[in-house]
MARLUMPA-252882 format. One record per residue (C-alpha): x, y, z; residue in one letter; residue number from 1. Coordinates in steps of 0.25 Angstrom, whole numbers, plus 5000, padded with zeros to 4 digits. Each point is the difference from the previous one (the first is absolute). Layout:
BEGIN
<px=X | py=Y | pz=Z | rest=A | nr=NUM>;
...
end
This chain:
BEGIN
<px=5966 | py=5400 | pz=5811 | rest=X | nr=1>;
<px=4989 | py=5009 | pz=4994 | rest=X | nr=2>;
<px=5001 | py=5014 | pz=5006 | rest=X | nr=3>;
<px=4984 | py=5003 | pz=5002 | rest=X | nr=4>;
<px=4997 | py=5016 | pz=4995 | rest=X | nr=5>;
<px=4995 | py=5002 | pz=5014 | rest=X | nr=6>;
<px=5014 | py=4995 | pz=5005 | rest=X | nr=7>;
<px=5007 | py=5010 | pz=4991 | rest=X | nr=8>;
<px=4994 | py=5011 | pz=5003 | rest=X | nr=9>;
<px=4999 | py=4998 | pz=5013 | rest=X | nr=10>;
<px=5014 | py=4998 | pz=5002 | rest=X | nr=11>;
<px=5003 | py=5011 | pz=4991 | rest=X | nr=12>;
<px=4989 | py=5009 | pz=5010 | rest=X | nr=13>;
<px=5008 | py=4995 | pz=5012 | rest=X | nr=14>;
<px=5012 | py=5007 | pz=4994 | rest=X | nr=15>;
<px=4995 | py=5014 | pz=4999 | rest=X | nr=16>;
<px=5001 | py=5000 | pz=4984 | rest=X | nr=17>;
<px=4987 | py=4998 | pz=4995 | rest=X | nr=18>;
<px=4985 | py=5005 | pz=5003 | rest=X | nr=19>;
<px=4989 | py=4990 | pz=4997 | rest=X | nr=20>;
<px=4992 | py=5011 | pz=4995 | rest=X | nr=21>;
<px=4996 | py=5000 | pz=4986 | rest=X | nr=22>;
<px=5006 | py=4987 | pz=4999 | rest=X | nr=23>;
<px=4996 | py=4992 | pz=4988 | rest=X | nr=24>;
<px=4990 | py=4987 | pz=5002 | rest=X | nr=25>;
<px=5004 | py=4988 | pz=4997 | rest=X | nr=26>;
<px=4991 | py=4999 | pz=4987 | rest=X | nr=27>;
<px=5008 | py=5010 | pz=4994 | rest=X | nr=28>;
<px=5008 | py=4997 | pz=4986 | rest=X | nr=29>;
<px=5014 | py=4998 | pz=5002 | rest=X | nr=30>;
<px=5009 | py=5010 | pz=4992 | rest=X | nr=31>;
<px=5013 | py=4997 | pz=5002 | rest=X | nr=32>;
<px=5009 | py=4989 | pz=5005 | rest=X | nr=33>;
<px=5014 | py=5002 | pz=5008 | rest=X | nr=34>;
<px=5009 | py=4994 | pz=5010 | rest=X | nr=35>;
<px=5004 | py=5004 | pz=5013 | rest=X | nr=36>;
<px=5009 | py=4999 | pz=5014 | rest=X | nr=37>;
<px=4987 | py=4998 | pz=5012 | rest=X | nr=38>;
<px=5002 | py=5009 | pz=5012 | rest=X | nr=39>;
<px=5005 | py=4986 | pz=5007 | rest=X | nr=40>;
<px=5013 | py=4999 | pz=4990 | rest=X | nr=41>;
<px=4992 | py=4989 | pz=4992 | rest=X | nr=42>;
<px=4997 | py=5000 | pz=4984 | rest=X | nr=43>;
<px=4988 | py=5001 | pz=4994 | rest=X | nr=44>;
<px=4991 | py=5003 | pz=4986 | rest=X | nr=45>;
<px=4990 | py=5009 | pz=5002 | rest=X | nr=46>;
<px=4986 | py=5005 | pz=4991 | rest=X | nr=47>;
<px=4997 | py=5015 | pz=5000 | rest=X | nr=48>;
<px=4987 | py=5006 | pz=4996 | rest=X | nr=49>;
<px=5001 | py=5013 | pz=4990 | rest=X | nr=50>;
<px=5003 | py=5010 | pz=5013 | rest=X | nr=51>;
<px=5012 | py=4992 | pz=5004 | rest=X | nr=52>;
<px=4992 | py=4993 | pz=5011 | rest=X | nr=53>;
<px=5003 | py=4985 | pz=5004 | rest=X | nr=54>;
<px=4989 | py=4990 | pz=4996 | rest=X | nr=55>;
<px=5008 | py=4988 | pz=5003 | rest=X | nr=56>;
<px=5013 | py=4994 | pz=5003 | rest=X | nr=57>;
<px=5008 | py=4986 | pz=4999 | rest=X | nr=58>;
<px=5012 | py=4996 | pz=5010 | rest=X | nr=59>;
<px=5014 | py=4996 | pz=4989 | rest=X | nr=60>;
<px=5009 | py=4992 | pz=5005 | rest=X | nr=61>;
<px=5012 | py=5012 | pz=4997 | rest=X | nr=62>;
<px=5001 | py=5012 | pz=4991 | rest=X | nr=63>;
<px=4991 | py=5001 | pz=4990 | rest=X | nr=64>;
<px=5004 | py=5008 | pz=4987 | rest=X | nr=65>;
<px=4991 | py=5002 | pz=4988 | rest=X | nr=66>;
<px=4985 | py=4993 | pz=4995 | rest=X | nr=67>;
<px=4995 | py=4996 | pz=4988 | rest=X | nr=68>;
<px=4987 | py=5004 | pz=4996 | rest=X | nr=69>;
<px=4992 | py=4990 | pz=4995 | rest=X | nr=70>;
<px=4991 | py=5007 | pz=4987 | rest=X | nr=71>;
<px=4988 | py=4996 | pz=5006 | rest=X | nr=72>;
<px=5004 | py=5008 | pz=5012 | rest=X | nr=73>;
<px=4994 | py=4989 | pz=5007 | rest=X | nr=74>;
<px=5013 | py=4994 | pz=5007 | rest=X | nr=75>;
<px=5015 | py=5006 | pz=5002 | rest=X | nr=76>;
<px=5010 | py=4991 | pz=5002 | rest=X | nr=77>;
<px=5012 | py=5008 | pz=5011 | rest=X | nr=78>;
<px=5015 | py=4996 | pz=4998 | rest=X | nr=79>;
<px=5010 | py=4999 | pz=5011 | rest=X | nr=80>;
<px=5013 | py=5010 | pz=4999 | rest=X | nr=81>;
<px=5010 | py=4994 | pz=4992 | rest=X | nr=82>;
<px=5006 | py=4990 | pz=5002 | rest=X | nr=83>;
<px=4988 | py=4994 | pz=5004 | rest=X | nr=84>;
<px=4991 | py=4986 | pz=5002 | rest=X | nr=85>;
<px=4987 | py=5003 | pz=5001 | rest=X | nr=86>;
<px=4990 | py=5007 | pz=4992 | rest=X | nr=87>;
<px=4986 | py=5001 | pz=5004 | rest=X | nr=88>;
<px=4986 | py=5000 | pz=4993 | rest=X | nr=89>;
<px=4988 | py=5009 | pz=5006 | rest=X | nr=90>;
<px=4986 | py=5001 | pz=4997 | rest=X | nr=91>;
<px=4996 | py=5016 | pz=4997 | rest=X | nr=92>;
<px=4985 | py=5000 | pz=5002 | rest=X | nr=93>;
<px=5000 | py=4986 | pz=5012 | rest=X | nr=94>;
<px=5012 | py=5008 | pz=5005 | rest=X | nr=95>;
<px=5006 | py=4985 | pz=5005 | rest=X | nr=96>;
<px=5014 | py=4994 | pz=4995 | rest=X | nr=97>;
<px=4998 | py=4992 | pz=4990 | rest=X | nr=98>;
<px=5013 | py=4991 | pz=4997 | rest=X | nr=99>;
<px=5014 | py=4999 | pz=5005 | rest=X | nr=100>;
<px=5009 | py=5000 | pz=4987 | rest=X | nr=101>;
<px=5014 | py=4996 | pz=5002 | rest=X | nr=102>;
<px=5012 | py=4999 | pz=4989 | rest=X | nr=103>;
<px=5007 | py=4986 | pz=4999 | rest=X | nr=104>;
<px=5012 | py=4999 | pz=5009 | rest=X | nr=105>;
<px=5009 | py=5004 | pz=4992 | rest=X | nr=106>;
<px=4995 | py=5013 | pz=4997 | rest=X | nr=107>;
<px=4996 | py=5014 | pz=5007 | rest=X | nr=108>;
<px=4989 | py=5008 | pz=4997 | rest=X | nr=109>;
<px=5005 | py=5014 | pz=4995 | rest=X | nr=110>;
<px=4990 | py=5009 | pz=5007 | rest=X | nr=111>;
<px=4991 | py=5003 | pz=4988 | rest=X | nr=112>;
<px=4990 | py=4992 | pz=4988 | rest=X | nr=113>;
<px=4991 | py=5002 | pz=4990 | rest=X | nr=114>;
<px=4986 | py=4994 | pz=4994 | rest=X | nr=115>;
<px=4996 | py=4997 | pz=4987 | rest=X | nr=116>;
<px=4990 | py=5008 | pz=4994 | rest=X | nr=117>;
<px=4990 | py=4988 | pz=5002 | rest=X | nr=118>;
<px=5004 | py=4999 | pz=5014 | rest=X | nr=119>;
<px=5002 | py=4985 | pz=4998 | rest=X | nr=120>;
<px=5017 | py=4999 | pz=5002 | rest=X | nr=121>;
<px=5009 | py=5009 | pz=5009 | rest=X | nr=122>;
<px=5013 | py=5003 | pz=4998 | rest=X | nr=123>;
<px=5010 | py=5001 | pz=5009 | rest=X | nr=124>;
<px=5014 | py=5007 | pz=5002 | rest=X | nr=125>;
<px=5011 | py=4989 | pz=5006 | rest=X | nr=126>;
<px=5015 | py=4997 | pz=5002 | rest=X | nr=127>;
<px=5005 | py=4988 | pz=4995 | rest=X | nr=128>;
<px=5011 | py=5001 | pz=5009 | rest=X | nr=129>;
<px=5008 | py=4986 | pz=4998 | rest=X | nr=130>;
<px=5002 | py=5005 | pz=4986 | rest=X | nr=131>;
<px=5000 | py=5015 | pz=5003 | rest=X | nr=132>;
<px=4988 | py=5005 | pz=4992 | rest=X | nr=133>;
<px=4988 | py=5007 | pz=4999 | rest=X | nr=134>;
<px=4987 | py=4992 | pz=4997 | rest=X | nr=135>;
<px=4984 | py=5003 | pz=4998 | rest=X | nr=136>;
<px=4993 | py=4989 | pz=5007 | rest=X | nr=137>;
<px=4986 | py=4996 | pz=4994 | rest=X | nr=138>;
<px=4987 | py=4996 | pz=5009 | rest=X | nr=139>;
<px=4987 | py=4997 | pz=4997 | rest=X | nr=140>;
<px=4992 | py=5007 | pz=5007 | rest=X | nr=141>;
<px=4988 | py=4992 | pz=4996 | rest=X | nr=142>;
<px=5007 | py=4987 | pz=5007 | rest=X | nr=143>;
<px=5003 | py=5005 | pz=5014 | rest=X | nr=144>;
<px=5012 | py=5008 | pz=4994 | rest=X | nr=145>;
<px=5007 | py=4987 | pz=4995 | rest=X | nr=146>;
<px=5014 | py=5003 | pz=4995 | rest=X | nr=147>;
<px=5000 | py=4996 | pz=4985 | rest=X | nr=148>;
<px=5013 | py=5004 | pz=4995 | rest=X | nr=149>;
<px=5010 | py=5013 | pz=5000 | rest=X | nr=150>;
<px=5007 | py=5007 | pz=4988 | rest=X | nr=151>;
<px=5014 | py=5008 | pz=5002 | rest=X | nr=152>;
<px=5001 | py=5015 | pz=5003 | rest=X | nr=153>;
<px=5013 | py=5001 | pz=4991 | rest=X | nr=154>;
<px=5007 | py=5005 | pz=5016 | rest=X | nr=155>;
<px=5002 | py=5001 | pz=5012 | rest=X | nr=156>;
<px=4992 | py=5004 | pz=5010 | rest=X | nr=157>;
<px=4987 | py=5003 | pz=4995 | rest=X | nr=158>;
<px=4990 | py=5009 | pz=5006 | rest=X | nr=159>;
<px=4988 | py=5006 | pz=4996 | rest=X | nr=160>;
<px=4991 | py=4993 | pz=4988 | rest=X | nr=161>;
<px=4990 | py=5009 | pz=4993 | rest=X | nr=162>;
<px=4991 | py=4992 | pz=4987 | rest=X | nr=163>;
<px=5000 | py=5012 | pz=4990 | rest=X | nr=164>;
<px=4987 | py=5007 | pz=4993 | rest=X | nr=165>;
<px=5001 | py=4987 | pz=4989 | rest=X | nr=166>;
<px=4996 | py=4991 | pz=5011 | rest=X | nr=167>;
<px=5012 | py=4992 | pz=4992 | rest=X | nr=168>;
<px=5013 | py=5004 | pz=5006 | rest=X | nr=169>;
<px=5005 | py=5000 | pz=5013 | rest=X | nr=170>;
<px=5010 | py=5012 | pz=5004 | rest=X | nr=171>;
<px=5011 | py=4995 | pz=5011 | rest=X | nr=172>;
<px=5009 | py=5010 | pz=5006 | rest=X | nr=173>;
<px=5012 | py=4991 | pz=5004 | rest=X | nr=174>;
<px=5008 | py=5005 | pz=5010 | rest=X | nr=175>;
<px=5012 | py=4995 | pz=4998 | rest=X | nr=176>;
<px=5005 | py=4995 | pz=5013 | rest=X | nr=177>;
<px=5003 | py=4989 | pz=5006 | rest=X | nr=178>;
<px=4995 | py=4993 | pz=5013 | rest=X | nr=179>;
<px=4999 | py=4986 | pz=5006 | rest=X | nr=180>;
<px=4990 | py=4997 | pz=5012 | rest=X | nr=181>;
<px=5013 | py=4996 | pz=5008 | rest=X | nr=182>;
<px=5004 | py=5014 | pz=5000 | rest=X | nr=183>;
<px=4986 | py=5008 | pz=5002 | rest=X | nr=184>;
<px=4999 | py=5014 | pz=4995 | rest=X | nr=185>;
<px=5016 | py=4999 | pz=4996 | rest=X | nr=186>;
<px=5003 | py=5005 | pz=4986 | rest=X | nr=187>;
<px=5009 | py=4992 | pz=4996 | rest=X | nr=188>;
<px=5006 | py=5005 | pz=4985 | rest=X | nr=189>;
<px=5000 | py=5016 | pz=5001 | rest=X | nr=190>;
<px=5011 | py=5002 | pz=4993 | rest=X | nr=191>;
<px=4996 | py=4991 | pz=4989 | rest=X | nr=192>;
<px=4985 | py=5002 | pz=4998 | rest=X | nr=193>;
<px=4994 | py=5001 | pz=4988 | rest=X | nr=194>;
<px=4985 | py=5005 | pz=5000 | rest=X | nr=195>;
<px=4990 | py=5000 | pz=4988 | rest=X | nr=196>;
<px=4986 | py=5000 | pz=4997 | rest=X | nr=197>;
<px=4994 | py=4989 | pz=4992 | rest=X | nr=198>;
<px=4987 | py=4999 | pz=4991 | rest=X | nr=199>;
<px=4996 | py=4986 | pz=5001 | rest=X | nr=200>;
<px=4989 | py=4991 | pz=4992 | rest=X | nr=201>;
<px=4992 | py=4994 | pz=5011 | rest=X | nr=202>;
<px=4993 | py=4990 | pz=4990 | rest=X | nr=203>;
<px=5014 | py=4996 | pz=4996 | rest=X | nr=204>;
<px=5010 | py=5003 | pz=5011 | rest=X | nr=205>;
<px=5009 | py=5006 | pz=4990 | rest=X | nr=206>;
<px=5006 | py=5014 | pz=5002 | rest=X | nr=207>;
<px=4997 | py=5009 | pz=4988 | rest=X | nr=208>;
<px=5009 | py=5013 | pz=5004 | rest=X | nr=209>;
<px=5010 | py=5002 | pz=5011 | rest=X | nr=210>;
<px=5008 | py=5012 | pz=5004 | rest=X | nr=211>;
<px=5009 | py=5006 | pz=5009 | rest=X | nr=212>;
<px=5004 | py=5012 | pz=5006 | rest=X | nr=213>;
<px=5015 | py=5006 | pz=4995 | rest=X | nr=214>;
<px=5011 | py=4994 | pz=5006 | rest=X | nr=215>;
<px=5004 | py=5011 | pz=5008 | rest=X | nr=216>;
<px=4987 | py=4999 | pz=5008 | rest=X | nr=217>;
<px=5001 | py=4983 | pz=5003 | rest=X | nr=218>;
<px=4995 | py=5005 | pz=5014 | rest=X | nr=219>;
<px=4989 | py=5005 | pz=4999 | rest=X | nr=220>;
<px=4991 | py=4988 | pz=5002 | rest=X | nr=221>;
<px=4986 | py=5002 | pz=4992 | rest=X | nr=222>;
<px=4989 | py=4997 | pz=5011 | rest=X | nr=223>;
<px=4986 | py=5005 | pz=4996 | rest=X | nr=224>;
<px=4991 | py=5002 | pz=4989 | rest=X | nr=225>;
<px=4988 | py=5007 | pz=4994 | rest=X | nr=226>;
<px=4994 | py=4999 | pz=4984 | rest=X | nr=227>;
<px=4999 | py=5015 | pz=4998 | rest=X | nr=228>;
<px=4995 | py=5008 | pz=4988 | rest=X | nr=229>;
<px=5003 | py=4997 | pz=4986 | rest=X | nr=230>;
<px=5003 | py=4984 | pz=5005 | rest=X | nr=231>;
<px=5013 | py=5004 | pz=5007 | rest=X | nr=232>;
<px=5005 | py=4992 | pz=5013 | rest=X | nr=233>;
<px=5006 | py=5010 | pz=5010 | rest=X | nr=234>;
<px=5006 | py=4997 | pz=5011 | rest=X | nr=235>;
<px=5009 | py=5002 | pz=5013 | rest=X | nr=236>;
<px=5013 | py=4995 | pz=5004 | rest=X | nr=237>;
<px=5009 | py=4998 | pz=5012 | rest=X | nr=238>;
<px=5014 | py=5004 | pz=5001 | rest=X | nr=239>;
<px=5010 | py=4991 | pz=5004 | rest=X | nr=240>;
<px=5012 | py=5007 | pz=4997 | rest=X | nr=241>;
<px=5008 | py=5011 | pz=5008 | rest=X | nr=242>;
<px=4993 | py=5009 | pz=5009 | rest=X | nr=243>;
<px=5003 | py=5013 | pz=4995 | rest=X | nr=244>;
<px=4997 | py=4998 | pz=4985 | rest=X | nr=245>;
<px=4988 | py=5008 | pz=4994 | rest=X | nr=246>;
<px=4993 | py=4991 | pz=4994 | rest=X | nr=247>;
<px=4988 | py=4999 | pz=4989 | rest=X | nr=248>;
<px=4989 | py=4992 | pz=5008 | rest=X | nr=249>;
<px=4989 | py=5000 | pz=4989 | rest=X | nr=250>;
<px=4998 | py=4994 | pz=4986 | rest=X | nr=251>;
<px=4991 | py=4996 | pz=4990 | rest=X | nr=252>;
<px=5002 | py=4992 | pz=4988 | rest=X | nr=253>;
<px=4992 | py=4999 | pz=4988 | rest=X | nr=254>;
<px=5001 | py=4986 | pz=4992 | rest=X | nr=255>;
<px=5010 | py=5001 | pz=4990 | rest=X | nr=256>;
<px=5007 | py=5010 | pz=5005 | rest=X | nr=257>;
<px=5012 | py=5003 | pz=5009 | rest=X | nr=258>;
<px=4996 | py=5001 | pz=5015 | rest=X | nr=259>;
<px=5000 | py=5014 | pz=5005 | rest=X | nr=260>;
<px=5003 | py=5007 | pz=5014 | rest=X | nr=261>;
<px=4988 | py=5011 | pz=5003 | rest=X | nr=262>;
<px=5007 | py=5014 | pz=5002 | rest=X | nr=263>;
<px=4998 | py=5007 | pz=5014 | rest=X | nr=264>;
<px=5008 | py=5011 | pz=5007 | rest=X | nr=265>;
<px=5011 | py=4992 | pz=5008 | rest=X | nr=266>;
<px=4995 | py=5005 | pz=5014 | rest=X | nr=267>;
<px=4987 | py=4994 | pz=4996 | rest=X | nr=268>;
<px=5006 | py=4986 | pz=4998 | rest=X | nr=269>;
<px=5010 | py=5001 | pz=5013 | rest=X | nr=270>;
<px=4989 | py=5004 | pz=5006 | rest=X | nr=271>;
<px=4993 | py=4987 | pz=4997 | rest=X | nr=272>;
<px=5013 | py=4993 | pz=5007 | rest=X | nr=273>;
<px=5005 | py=4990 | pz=4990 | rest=X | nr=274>;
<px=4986 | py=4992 | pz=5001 | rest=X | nr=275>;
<px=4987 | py=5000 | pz=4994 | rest=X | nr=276>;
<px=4990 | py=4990 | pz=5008 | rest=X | nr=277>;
<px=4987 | py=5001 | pz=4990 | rest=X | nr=278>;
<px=4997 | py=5004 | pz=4986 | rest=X | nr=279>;
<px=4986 | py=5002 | pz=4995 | rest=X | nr=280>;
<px=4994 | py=5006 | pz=4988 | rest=X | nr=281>;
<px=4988 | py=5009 | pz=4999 | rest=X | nr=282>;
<px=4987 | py=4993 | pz=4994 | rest=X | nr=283>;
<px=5000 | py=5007 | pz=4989 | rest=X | nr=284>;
<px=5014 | py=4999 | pz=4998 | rest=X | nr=285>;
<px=5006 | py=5015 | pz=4999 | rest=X | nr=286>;
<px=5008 | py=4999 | pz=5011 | rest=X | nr=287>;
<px=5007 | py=4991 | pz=5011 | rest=X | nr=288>;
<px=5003 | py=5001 | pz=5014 | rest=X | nr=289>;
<px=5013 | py=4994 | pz=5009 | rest=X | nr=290>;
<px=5002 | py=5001 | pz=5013 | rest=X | nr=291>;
<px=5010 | py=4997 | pz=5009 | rest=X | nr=292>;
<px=5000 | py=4998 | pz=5016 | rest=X | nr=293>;
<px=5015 | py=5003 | pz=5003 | rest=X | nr=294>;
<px=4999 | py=5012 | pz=4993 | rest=X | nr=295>;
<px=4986 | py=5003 | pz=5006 | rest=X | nr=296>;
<px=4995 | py=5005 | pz=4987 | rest=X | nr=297>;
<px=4991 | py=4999 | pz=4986 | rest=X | nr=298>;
<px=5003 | py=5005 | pz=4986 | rest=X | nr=299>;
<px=4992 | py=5000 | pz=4988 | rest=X | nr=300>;
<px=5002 | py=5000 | pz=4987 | rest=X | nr=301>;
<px=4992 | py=5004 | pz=4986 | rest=X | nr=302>;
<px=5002 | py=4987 | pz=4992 | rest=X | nr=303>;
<px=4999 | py=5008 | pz=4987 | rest=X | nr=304>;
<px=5011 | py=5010 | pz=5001 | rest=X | nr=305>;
<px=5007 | py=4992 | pz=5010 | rest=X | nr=306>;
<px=5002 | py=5010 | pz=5010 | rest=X | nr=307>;
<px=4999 | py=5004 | pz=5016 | rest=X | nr=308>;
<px=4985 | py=5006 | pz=5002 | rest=X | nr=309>;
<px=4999 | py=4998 | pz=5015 | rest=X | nr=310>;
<px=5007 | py=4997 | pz=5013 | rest=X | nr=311>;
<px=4995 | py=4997 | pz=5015 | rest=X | nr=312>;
<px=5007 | py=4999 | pz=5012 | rest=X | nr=313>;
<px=4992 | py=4988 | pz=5008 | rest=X | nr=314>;
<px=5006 | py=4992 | pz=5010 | rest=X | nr=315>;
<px=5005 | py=4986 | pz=5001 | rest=X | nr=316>;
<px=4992 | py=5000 | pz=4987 | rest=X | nr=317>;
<px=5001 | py=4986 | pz=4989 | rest=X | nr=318>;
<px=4986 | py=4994 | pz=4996 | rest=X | nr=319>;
<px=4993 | py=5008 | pz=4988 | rest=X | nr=320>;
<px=4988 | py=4997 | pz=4993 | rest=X | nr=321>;
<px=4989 | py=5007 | pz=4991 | rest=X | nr=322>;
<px=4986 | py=5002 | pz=5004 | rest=X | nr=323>;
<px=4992 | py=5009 | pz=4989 | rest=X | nr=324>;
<px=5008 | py=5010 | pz=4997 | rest=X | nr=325>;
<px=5009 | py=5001 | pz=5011 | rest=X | nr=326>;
<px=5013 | py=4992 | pz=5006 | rest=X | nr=327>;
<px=4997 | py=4995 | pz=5014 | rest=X | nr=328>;
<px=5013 | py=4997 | pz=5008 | rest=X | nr=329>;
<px=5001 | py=4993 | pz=5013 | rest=X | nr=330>;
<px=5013 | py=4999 | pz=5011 | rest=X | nr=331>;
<px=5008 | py=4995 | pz=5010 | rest=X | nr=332>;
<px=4993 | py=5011 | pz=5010 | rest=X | nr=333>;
<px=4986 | py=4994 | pz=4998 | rest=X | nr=334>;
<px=4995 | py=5009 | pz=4991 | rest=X | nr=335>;
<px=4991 | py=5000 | pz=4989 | rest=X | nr=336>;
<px=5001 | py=5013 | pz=4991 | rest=X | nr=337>;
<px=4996 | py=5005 | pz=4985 | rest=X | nr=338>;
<px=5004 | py=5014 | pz=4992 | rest=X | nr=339>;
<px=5002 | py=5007 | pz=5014 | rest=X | nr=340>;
<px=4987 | py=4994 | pz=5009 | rest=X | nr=341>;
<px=5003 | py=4990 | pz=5012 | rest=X | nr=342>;
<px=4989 | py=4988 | pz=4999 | rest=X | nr=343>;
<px=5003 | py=4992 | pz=5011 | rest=X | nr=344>;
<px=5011 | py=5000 | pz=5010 | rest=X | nr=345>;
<px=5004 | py=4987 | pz=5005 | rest=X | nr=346>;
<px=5011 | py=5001 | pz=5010 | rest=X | nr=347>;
<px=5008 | py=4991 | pz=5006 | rest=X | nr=348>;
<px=4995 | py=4992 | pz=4988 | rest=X | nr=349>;
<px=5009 | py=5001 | pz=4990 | rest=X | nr=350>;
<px=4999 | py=4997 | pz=4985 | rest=X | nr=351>;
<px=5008 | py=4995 | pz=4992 | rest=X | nr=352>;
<px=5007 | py=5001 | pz=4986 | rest=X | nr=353>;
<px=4988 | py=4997 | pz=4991 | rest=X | nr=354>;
<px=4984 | py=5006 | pz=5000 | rest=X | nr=355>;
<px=4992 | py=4993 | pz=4988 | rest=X | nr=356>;
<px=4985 | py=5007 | pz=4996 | rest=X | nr=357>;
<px=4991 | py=4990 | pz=4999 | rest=X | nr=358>;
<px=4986 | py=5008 | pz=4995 | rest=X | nr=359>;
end
């Protein structure tokens, strides 16, 4: 079912929450993308204009997690939470869905993809769980998102897929644990896990570098990514280990190099409450932001010198994106913010982990 814009913000007026004052018409370009819990308890993806306005939304079938933006900007395909079934296509400037995309039965989508620079293939993060692995799934998005083949992740549990500034090579933050649809949401390999970041060939499939955090931090499950400046990836982790441990949660890694942990006060990181939800890189690459909802906060880093520039408290806060010059977060409390400045407050709607710009 197709959620009409009228319907939305009707439904979100009826609430109390929102004004239709100064409302963006539907003509308007969509500039970002994300995915939401509705007022009624139901799952949906959603358009918003540059002020954080909702242009149009699409019913899911569950959770939705993260999209990939097709290059043309034309089309975004949304991915359900991992582990997931369904992925779905949607039409930017017709504002309709487009196509149902669905992985083969034995495999579960992993909540994040990524296009080729031509727009013409997708690829997408999956558990092959019979054999307990990661997986990039490849559709041809010219052919009604066909699967045409996969090539392995070099893990477990992969998660978010970024294709690097060479428009070659594919980054793959595997997570390292181990799940199985039978047991949803259960990690089933904690005290075993073992999570790396992979650079893979996407013309061959082959993987070309591949490394690991030290064994001491086997825990911390490497989620999300961001190509900052001078080519590094950064990227957030999720700590699986003991409670009390005062853990690094952000790194970077150069190729060729060892992987690193970014330095920042230890209050700064417990703060942050052992888990990072998004990671995203400035346009022009000097600096990235994380944020994380459990913790209800955003860091931000200098991807030059490497350390702590700037922190904000915002609640329930996971989806982070660029616009211009500045990082736009949305969260679990409806809102829509940038620098210190509310756009658009959308409660009880509530976003969730992932905001992707698309203009």
């Amino acid at each position: 079912m197709t959620l009409t814009r009228r319907q939305v913000l009707a439904g979100l007026t009826a609430s109390g929450t929102i004004s239709l004052t100064g409302l963006a018409t539907a003509d308007d370009r969509a500039a970002f993308v994300a995915c939401c819990r509705t007022p009624d308890g139901g799952y949906a993806a959603a358009l918003l204009d540059a002020a954080g306005n909702i242009l149009f939304t699409e019913r899911l079938d569950a959770r939705g997690h993260d999209c990939a933006v097709r290059p043309d900007r034309h089309e975004v395909v949304v991915f359900a939470r991992r582990p997931g079934r369904f992925a779905l296509a949607i039409d930017t400037h017709g504002r309709v869905p487009a196509t149902a995309i669905a992985p083969p039965g034995n495999r579960r989508f992993q909540g994040h993809g990524a296009f080729c620079p031509e727009g013409r293939l997708l690829y997408a993060t999956e558990n092959d769980f019979d054999n307990e692995r990661g997986v990039v799934g490849i559709y041809d998005a010219t052919n009604s998102f066909a699967r045409i083949g996969e090539f392995a992740t070099g893990g477990t549990g992969p998660h978010e897929i970024i294709l690097l500034a060479d428009g070659r090579t594919l980054a793959v933050a595997n997570g390292g644990i181990l799940t199985h649809p039978d047991f949803p949401r259960h990690k089933l390999n904690l005290s075993t896990m073992a999570p790396s970041l992979a650079y893979i060939d996407r013309l061959s499939g082959e993987i070309v570098e591949q490394v690991a955090l030290p064994s001491g931090l086997h825990q911390l499950s490497i989620r999300h990514m961001a190509q900052a400046g001078h080519g590094a990836v950064w990227f957030g982790g999720q700590y699986e280990g003991t409670s009390s441990d005062d853990v690094a949660l952000v790194g970077y890694h150069a190729r060729g190099r060892a992987i690193r942990l970014a330095d920042a006060p230890a209050p700064d990181y417990r703060g942050m409450n052992h888990y990072i939800g998004s990671v995203a890189a400035s346009r022009d690459g000097t600096q990235v932001a994380v944020t994380s909802p459990r913790g209800g906060r955003m860091l931000v880093f200098d991807t030059a010198t490497r350390a702590l520039i700037a922190r904000r408290q915002i609640a329930d806060v996971s989806g982070v994106t660029t616009r211009g010059d500045a990082f736009v977060t949305s969260a679990g409390t409806g809102d829509i913010d940038t620098h210190a400045t509310r756009l658009a407050a959308h409660a009880p709607l509530a976003w969730d982990n992932h905001l992707r710009a698309l203009i």
